[in-house]
LOPABA-97531 format. One record per residue (C-alpha): residue number from 0; residue in three letters; x, y, z. Coordinates in pm, whole numbers. Example, Ala and Ser with C-alpha at 12.3 -4.5 7.8 and 13.67 -1.06 7.14 Angstrom:
BEGIN
0_ALA_1230_-450_780
1_SER_1367_-106_714
END
This chain:
BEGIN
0_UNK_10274_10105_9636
1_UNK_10078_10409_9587
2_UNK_9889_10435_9875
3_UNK_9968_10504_10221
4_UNK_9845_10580_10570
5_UNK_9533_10461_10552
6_UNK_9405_10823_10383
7_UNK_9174_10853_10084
8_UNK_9285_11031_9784
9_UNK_9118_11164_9477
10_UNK_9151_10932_9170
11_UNK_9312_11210_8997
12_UNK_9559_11260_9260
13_UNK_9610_10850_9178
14_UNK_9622_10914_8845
15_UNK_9878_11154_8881
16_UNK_10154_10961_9099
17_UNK_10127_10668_8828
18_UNK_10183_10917_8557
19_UNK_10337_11209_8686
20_UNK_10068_11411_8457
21_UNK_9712_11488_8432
22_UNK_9619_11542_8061
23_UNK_9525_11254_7880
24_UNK_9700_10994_8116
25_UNK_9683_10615_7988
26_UNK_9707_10337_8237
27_UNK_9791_9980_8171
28_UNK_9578_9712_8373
29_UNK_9744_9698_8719
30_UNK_9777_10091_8668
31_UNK_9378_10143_8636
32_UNK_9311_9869_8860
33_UNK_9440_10051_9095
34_UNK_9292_10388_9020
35_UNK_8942_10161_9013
36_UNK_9047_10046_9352
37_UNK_8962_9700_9270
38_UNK_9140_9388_9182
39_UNK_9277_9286_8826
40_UNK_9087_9041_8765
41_UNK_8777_9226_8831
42_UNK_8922_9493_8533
43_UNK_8975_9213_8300
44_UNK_8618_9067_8374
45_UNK_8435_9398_8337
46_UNK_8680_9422_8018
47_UNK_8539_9075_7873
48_UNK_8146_9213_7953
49_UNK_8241_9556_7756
50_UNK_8141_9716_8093
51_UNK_8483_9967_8021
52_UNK_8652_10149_7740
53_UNK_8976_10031_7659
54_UNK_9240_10045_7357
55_UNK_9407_9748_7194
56_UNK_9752_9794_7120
57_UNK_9830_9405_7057
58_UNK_9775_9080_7145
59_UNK_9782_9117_7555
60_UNK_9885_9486_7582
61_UNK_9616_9736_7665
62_UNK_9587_10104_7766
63_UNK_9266_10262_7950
64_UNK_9248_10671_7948
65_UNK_9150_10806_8288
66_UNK_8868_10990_8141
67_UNK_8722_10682_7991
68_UNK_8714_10541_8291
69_UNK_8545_10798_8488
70_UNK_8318_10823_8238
71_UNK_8253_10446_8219
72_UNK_8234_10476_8635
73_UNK_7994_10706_8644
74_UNK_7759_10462_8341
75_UNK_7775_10192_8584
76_UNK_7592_10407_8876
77_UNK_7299_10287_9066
78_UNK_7108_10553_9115
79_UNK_6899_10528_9515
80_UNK_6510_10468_9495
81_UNK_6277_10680_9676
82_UNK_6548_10813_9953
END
């Protein structure tokens, strides 16, 4: 496990423990679950509603690029009304 102490961390800084890298990391499903900060099954449902960019390698396998999935993070903003 990644995380420890209770302390937040940039996803970046997430990004690169699981990788060791920061250019052009790809993350399987736990992987950018993880870096989402939500569950698997969550991924794989906003994966079915096309709500995030993915690549296909196969039948089960694939790979989500960080920067996809910032992008695709930042898409899915609500933006506050009148503050």
């Amino acid at each position: 496990m990644i995380s420890g102490g209770g302390e937040r961390r940039s996803r970046q800084g997430i990004a690169r423990d699981i990788c060791g890298r920061s250019a052009s990391v790809h993350l399987d499903e736990r992987d950018a679950a993880q870096y989402l900060n939500t569950s698997v099954r969550n991924l794989t449902e906003l994966m079915r509603r096309r709500k995030v960019t993915y690549i296909k390698l196969g039948h089960r396998t694939v790979r989500f690029r960080v920067e996809d999935l910032d992008r695709d993070l930042d898409r899915l903003r609500v933006k506050a009304v009148g503050s």
